[in-house]
The first five atom37 places (N, CA, C, CB, O) and aatype in JSON, in Angstrom:
{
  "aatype": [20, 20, 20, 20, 20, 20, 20, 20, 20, 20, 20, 20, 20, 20, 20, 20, 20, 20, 20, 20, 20, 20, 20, 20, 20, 20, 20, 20, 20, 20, 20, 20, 20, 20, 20, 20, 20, 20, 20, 20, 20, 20, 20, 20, 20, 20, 20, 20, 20, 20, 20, 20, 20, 20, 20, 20, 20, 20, 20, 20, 20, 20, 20, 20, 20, 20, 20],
  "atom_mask": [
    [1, 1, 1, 1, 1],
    [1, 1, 1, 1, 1],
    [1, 1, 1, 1, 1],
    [1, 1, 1, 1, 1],
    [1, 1, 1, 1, 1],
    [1, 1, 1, 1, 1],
    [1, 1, 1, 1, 1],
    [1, 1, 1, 1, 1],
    [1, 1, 1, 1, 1],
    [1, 1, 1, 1, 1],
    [1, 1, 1, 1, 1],
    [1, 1, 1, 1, 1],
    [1, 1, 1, 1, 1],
    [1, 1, 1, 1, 1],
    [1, 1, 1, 1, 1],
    [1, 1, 1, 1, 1],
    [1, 1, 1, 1, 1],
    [1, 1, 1, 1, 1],
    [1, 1, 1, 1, 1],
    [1, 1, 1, 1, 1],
    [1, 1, 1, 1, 1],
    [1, 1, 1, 1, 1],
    [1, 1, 1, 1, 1],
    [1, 1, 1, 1, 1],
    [1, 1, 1, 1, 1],
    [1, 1, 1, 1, 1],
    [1, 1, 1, 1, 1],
    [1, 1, 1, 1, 1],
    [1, 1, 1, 1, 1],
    [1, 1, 1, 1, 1],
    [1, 1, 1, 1, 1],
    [1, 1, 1, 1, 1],
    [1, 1, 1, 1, 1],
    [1, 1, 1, 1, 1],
    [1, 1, 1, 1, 1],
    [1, 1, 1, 1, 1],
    [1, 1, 1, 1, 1],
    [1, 1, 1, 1, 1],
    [1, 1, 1, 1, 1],
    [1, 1, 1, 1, 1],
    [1, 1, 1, 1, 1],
    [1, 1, 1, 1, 1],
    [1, 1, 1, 1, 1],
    [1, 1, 1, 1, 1],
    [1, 1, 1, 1, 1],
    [1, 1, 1, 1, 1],
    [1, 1, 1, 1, 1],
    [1, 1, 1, 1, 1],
    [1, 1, 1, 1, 1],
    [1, 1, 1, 1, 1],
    [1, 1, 1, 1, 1],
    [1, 1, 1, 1, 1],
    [1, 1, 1, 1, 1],
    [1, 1, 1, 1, 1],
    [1, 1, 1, 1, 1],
    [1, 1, 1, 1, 1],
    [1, 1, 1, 1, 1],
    [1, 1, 1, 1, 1],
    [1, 1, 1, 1, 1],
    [1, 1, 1, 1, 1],
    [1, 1, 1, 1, 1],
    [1, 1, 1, 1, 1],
    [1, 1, 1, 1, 1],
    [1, 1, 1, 1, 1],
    [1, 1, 1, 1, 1],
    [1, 1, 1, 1, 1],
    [1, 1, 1, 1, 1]
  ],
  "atom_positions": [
    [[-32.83, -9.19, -5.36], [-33.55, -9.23, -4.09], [-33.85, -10.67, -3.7], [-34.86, -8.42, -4.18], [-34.05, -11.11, -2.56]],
    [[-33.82, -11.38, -4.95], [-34.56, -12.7, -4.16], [-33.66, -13.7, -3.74], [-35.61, -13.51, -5.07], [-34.0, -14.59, -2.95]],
    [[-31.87, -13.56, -4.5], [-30.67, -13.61, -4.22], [-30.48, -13.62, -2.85], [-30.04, -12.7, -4.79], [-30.16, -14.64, -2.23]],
    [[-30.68, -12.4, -2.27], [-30.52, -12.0, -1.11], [-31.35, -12.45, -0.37], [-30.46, -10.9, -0.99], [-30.8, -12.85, 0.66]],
    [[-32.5, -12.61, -0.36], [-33.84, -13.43, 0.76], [-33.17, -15.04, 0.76], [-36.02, -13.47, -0.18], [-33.26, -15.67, 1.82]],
    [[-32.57, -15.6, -0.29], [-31.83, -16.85, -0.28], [-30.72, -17.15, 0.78], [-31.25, -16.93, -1.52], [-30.6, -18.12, 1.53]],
    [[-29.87, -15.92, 0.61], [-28.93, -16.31, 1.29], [-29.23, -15.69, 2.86], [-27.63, -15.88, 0.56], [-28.45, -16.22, 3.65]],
    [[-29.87, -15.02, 3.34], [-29.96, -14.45, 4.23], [-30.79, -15.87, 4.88], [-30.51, -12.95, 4.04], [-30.25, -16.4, 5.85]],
    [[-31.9, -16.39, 4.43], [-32.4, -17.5, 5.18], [-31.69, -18.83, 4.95], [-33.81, -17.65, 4.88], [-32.27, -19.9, 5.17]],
    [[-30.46, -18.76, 4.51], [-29.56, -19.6, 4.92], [-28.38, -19.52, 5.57], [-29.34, -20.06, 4.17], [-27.72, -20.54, 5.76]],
    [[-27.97, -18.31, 5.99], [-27.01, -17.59, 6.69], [-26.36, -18.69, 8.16], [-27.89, -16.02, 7.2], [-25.17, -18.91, 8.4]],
    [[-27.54, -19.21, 8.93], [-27.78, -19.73, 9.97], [-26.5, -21.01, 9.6], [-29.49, -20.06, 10.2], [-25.37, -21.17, 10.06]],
    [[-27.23, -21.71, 8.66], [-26.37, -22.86, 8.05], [-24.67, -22.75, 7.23], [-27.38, -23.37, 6.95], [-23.67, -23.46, 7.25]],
    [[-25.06, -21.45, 6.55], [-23.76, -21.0, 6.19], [-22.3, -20.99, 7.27], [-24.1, -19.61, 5.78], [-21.15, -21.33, 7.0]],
    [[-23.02, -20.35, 8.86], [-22.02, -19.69, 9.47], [-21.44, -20.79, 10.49], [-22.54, -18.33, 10.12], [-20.45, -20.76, 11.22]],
    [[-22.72, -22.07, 10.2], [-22.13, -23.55, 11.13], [-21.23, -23.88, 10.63], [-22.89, -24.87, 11.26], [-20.35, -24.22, 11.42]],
    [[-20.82, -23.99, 8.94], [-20.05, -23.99, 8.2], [-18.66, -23.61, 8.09], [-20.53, -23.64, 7.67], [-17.75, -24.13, 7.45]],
    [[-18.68, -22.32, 9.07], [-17.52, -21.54, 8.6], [-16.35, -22.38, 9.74], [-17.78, -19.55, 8.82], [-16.58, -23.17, 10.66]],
    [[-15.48, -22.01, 9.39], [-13.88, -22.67, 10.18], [-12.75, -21.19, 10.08], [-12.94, -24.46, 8.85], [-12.38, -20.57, 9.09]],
    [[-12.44, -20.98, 11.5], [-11.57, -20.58, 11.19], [-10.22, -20.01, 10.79], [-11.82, -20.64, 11.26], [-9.34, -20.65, 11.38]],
    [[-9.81, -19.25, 10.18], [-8.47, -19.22, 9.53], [-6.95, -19.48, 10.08], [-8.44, -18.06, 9.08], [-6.69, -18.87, 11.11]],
    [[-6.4, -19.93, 9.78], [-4.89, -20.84, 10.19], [-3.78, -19.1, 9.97], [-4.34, -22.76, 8.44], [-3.36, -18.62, 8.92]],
    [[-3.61, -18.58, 11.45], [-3.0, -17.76, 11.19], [-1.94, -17.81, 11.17], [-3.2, -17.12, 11.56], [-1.32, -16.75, 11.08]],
    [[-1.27, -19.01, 11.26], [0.23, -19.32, 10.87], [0.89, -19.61, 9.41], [0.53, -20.45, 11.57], [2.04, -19.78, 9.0]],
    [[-0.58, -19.58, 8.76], [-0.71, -19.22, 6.68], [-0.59, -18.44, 5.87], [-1.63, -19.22, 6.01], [-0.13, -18.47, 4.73]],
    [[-1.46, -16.93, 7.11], [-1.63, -15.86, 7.12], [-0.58, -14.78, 6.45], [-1.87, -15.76, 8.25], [0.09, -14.24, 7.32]],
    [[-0.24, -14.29, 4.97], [0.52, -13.58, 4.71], [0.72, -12.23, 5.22], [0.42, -13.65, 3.76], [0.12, -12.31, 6.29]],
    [[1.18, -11.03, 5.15], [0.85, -9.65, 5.57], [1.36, -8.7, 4.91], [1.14, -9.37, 6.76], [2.57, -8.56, 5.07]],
    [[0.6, -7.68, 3.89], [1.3, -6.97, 2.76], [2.13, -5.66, 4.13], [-0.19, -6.17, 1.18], [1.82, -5.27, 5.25]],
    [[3.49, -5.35, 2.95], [3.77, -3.8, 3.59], [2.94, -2.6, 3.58], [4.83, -3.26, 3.01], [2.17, -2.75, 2.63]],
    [[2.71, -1.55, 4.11], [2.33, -0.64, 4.1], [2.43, 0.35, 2.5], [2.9, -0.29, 5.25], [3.42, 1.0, 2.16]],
    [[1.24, 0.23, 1.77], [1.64, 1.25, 0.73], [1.96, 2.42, 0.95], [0.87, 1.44, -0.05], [1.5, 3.09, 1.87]],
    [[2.91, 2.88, 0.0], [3.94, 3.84, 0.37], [3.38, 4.98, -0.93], [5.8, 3.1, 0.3], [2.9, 4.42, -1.92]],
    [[3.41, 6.32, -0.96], [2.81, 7.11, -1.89], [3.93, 6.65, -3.1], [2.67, 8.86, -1.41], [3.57, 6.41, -4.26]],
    [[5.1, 6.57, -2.73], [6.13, 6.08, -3.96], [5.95, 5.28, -4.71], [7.16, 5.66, -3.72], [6.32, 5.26, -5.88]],
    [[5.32, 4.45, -4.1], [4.65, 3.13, -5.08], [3.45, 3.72, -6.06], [3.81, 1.75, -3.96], [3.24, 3.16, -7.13]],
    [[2.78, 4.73, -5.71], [1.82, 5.62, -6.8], [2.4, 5.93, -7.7], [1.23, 6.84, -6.45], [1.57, 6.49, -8.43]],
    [[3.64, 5.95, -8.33], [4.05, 7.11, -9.26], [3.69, 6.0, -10.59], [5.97, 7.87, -9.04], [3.79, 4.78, -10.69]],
    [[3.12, 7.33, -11.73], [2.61, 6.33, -12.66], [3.97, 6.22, -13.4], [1.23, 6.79, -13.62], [4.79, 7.13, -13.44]],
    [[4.16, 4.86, -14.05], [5.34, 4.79, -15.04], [4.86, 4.9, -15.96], [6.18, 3.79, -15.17], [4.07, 3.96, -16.03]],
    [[4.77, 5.67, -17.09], [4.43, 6.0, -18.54], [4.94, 5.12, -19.68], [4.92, 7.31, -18.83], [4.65, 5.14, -20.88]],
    [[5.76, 4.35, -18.99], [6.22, 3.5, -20.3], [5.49, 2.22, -20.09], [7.95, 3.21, -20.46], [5.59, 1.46, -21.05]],
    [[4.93, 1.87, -19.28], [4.09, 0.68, -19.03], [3.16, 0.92, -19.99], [3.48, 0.47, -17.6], [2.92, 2.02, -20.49]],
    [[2.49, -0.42, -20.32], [0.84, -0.87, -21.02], [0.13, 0.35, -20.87], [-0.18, -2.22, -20.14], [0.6, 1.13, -20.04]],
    [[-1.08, 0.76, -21.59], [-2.35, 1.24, -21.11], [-2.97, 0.51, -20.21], [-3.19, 1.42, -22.04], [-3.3, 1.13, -19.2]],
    [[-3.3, -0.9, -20.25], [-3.92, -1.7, -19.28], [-3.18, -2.29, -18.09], [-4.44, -2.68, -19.93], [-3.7, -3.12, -17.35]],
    [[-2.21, -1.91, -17.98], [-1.38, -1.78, -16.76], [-1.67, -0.09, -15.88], [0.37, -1.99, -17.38], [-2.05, 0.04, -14.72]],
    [[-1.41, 0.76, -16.63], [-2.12, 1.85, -16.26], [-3.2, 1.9, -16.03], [-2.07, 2.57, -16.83], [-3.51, 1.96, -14.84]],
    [[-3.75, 1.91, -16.56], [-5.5, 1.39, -15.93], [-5.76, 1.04, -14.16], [-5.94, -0.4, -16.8], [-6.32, 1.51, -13.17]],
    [[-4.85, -0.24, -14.67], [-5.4, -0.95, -13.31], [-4.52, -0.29, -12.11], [-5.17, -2.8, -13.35], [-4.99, -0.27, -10.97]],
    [[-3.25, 0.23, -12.4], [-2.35, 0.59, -11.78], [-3.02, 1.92, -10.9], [-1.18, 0.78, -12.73], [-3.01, 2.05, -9.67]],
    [[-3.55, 2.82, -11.87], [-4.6, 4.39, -11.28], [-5.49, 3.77, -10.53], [-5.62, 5.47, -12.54], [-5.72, 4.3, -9.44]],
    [[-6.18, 2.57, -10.86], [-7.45, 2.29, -9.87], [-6.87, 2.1, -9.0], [-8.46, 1.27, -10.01], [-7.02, 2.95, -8.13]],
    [[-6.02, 1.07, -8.71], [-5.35, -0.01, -7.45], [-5.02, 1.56, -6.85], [-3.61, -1.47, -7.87], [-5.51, 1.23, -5.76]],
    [[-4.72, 2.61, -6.67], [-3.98, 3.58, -5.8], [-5.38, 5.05, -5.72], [-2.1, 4.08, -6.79], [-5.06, 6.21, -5.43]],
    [[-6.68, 4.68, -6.0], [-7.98, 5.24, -5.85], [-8.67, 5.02, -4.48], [-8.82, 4.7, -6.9], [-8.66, 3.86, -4.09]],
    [[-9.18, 5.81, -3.8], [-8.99, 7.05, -3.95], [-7.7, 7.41, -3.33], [-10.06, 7.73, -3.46], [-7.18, 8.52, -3.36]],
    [[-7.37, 6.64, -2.91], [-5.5, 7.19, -1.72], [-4.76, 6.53, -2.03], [-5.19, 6.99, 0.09], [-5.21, 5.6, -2.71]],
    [[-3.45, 6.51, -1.84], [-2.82, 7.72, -2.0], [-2.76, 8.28, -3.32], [-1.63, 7.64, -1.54], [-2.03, 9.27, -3.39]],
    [[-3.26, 7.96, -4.29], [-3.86, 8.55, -5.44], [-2.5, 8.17, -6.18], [-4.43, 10.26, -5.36], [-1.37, 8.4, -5.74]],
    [[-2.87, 7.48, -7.53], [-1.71, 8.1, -8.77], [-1.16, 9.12, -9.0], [-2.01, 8.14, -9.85], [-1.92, 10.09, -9.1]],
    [[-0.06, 9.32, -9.14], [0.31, 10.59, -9.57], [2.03, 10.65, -10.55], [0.29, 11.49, -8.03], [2.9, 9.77, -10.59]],
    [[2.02, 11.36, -10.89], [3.5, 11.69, -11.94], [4.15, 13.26, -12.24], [3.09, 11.17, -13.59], [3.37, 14.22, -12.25]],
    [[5.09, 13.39, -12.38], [5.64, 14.77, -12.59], [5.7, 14.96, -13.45], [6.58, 15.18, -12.27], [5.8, 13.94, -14.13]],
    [[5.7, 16.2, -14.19], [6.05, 16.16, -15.65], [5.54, 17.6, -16.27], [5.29, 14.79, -16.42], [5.33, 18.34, -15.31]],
    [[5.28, 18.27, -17.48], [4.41, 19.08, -18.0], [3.33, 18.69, -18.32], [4.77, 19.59, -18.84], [3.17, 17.48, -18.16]],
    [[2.29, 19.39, -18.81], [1.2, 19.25, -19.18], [1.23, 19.45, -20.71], [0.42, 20.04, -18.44], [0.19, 19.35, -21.36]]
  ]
}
């Protein structure tokens, strides 16, 4: 809270501060595609991991297979 009373009564000064962005720098990702969700099972655990979060809550991980 007191974090926040800090930055909020410096906000004023913060935003004289700001400049902005050079959109000729500007990268632009493609559109994720649900195909890009499919989990690969032969990857890391900690590639999996991050791989299920990065695609949370949409278009969600997913894989075919049995149970």
């Amino acid at each position: 809270a007191d974090r926040l009373a800090d930055v909020a009564a410096r906000l004023p000064d913060i935003l004289d501060d700001a400049a902005p962005q050079d959109d000729s720098a500007a990268t632009y990702a493609h559109k994720i595609s649900s195909t890009e969700a499919v989990i690969d099972w032969s990857r890391p655990a900690d590639q999996l991991a991050r791989h299920i979060r990065a695609f949370a809550p949409a278009p969600a991980a997913w894989f075919t297979g049995h149970r």
